[in-house]
N, C-alpha and C positions, 0 to 999 in steps of 0.2 A: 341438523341440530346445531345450535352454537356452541361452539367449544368454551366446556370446564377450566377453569384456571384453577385449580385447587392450591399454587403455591402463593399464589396473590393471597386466595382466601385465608390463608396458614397466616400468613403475616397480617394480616389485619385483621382474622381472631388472636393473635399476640396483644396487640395494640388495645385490641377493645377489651379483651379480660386485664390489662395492667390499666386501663382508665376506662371505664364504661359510659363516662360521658363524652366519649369520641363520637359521636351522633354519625359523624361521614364514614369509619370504618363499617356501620351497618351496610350501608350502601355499597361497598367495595366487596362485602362477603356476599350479598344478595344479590349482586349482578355475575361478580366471578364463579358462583355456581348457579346459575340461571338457567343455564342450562337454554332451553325453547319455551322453559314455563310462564313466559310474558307472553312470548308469540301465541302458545297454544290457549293460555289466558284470553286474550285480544279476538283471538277466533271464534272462540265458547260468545265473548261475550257479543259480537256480533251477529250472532243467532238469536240473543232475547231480544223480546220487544222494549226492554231499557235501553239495551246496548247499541239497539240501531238508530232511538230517537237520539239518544247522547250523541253517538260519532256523527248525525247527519245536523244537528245545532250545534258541534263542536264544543260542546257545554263545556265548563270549567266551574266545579265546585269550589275552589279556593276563595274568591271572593266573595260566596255568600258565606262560608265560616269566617271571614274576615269579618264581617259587617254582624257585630256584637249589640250594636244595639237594635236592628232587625229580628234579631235572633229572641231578644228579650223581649219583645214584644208577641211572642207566641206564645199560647196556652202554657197555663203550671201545669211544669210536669212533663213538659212535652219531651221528644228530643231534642231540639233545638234550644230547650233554655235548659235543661237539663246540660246538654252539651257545652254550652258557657261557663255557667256553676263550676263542671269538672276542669275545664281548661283555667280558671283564674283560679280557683283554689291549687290547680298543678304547676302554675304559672307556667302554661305555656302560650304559644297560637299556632294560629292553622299553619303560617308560613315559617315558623320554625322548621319542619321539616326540609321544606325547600331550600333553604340555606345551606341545610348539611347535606342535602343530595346533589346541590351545584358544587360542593367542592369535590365534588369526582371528574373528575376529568373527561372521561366518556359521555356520561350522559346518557344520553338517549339515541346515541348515533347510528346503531346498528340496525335501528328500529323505524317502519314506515308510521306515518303517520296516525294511523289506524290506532297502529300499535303503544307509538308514544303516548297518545292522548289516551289510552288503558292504565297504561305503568304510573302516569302523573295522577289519576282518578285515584287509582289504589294507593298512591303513596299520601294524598289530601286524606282520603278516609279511614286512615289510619287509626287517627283520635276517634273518630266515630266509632270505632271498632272497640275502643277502650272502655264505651260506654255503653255500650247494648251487652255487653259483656258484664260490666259492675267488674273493673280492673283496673288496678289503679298504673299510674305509670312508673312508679317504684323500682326498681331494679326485678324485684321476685314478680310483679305486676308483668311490666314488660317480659320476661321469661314465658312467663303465662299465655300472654296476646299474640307473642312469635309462635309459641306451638300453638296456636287457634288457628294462624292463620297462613302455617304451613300447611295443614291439613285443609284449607280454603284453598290454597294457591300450587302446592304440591312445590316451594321451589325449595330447592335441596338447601340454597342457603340459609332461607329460615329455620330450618331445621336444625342445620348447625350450628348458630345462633342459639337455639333453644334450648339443645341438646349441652352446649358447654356451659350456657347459661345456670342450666337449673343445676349441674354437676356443681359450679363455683361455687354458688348460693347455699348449697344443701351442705358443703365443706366449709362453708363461713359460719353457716347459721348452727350446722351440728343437728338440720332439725331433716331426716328425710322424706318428710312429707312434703317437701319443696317437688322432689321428683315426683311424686303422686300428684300433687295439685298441676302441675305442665302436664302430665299423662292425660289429667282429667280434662285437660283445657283444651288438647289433641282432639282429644273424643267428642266432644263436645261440637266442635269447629267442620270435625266430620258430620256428625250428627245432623249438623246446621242448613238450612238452604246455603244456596251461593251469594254469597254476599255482595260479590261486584255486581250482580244483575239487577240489586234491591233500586230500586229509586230515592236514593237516599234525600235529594231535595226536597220532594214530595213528606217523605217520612219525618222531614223535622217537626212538623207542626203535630204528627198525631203523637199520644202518650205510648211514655218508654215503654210500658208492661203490653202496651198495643203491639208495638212494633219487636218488639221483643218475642210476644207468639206468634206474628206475622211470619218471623225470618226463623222461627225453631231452637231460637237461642234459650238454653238452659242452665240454670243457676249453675256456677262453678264452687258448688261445697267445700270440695278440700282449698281451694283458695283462699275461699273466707273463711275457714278455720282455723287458717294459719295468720289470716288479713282481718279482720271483723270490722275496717274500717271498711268494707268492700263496698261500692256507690250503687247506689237506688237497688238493692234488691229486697225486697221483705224480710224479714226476721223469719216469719212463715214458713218464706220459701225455700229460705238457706236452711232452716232445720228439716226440710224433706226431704 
């Protein structure tokens, strides 16, 4: 197993609860308690029939969420324009991520190729994740998406991420349904298929509510109850 750094992690949950827009401190808690949960990740996902066609085309998702106006050109509705919608309204992009993960000094180094090209998928489909979700990326948003997909991914540092996250949150906000709505997000993310095995290229073009029952994704109520700005999910369905 790879060895825990838990005092790396301690200082760089410092860092990111006194400014949360440190994007590279997430990377520094999620790798120093990582634990094997990429390796044993990387292996799961080698066993689906996603996961073999990926690692044997060496696929790389980045540059098709790059490619914005491809994306706009797919069905209303779909995930793929859906997907753009929430990224320029959040202002972000795909490779934002990638910026703040190359400022870690590690990297990927510890990791066989196999491996690498796992960790990089999961770190690109991250914003995916925001969205089949109806999550915004908001500070309470992200608290939310890190316990979904602690429970997807099992790595300890997601969890602690989530865990100080939603504690901060729910002491700024004075509202404790912040911990209830991350509880809910948990469960939910359990609940869920495995999400790294989904074929996410293929899925951009069919509709979100499609892809949505496809992968067991279920409205996150105390979310959007505390959120109601929450993306693409019915009014319907958030009141069931």
């Amino acid at each position: 197993m790879a060895r825990r750094r838990p005092l790396v992690a301690a200082r760089a949950l410092r860092k990111l609860i006194a400014d949360p827009q440190q994007t590279a401190e997430v990377f520094v808690i999620v790798r120093a308690l990582s634990g094997d949960s990429i390796q044993r990740g990387a292996a799961r996902f080698a066993t689906t029939e996603v996961g073999r066609r990926v690692l044997a085309e060496r696929r790389d998702i980045l540059p098709v969420l790059c490619d914005r106006d491809a994306l706009r050109q797919l069905p209303e509705n779909s995930l793929g324009r859906r997907y753009v919608a929430f990224a320029e309204a959040a202002g972000i992009t795909a490779d934002g991520l990638v910026a703040a993960s190359e400022e870690v000094a590690e990297d990927y180094a510890e990791l066989n190729e196999d491996e690498a090209l796992y960790a990089r998928r999961l770190r690109d489909i991250h914003d995916l994740w925001h969205v089949v979700t109806g999550i915004s990326t908001q500070t309470f948003g992200e608290v939310c998406v890190v316990a979904f997909s602690y429970a997807q991914t099992r790595n300890l540092g997601l969890a602690a991420i989530a865990l100080i996250g939603a504690l901060k949150t729910a002491k700024e906000t004075r509202e404790r349904g912040v911990l209830r709505a991350a509880w809910q997000a948990y469960r939910i993310g359990r609940r869920a298929k495995w999400l790294p095995e989904a074929d996410w290229e293929a899925l951009l073009a069919q509709p979100l509510d499609a892809v949505r029952a496809q992968l067991g994704i279920e409205p996150p109520t105390r979310y959007q109850a505390l959120a109601p700005d929450s993306h693409g999910w019915h009014r319907a369905a958030a009141a069931a």
